[in-house]
C-alpha positions as CSV (number, residue, x, y, z in Angstrom):
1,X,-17.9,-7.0,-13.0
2,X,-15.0,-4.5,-11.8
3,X,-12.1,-4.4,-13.7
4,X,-9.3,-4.0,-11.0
5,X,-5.5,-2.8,-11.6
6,X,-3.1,-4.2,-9.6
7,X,0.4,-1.9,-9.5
8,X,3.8,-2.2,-7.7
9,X,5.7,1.1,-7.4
10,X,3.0,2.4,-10.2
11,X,3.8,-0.2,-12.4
12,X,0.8,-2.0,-13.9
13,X,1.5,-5.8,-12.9
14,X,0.1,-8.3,-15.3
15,X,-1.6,-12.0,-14.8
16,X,-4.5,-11.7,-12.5
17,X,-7.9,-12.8,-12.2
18,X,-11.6,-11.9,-11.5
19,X,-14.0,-14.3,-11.1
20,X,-17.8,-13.8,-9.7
21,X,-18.4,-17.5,-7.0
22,X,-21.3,-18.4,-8.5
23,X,-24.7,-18.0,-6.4
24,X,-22.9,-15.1,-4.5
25,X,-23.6,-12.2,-6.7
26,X,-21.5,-9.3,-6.1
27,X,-18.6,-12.0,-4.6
28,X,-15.7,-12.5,-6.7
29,X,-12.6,-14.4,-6.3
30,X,-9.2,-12.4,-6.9
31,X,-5.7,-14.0,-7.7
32,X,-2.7,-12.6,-9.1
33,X,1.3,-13.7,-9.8
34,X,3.5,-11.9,-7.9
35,X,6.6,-11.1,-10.9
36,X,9.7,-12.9,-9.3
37,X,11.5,-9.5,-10.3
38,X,8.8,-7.6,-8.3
39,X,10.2,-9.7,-5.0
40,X,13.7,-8.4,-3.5
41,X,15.2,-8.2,0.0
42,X,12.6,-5.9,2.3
43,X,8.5,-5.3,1.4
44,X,7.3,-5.2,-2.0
45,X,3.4,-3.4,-2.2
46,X,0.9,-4.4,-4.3
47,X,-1.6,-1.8,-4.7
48,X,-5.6,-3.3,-6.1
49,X,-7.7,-0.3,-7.7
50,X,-10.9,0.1,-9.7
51,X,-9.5,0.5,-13.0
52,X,-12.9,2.7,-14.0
53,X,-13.2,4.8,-11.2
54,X,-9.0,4.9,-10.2
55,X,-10.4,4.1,-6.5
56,X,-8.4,2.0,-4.0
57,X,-9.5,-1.4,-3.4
58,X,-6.8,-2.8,-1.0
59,X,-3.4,-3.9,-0.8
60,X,-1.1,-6.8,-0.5
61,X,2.2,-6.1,1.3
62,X,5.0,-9.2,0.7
63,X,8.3,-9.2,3.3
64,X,11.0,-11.0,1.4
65,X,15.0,-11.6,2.0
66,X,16.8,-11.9,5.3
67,X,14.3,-11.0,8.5
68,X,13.8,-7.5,8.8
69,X,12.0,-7.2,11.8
70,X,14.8,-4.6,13.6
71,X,14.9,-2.9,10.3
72,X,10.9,-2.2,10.7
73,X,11.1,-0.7,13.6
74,X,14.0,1.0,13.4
75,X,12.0,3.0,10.1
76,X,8.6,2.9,12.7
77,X,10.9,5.0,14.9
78,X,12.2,6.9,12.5
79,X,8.6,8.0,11.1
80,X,7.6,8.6,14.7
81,X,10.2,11.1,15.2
82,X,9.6,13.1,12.1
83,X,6.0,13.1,12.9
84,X,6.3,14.4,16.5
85,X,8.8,16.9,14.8
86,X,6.1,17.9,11.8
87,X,3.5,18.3,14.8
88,X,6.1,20.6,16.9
89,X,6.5,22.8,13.7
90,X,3.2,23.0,13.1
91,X,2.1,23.8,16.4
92,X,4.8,26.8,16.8
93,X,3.5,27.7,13.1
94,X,0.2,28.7,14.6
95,X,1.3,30.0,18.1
96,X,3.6,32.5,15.5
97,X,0.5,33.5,12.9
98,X,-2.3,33.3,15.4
99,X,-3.6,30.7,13.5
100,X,-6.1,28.2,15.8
């Protein structure tokens, strides 16, 4: 059975649980408690990894406080531009060392 690490802002976050559903080997049932300190106004993420092997397993993303919808995509927009900035640099970066 995998032993899975579960981390907020890479802090180990305690009280979950693994358990195999029996006559489905292989199939296991995860839970954990979300620490009410862990919860705020915007998104809290809850990173699952293989504790052996450090790799990711998956993610649980929690939206709490006052709607933040506009704030999303206002920080969606913002990546967007900085992206399409990063690729404009990077582009005239190669153009300027012959780089392909």
């Amino acid at each position: 059975m995998p032993e899975v690490q579960v981390t907020c802002l890479d802090v180990p976050v305690a009280g979950h649980t693994l358990t195999e559903i029996p006559d489905r080997a292989g199939t296991y049932v995860f839970q954990f408690t979300i620490p009410a300190d862990a919860l705020n106004d915007g998104i809290s993420t809850f990173l699952f990894a293989d504790r052996a092997t450090g790799d990711r397993l998956g993610s649980c993303t929690v939206f709490a406080g006052e709607d933040i919808n506009d704030d999303i995509r206002a920080e969606l927009d913002l990546m967007r531009a900085e992206l399409d900035m990063l690729k404009r640099a990077f582009r005239r970066h190669c153009m300027e060392t012959g780089a392909a």
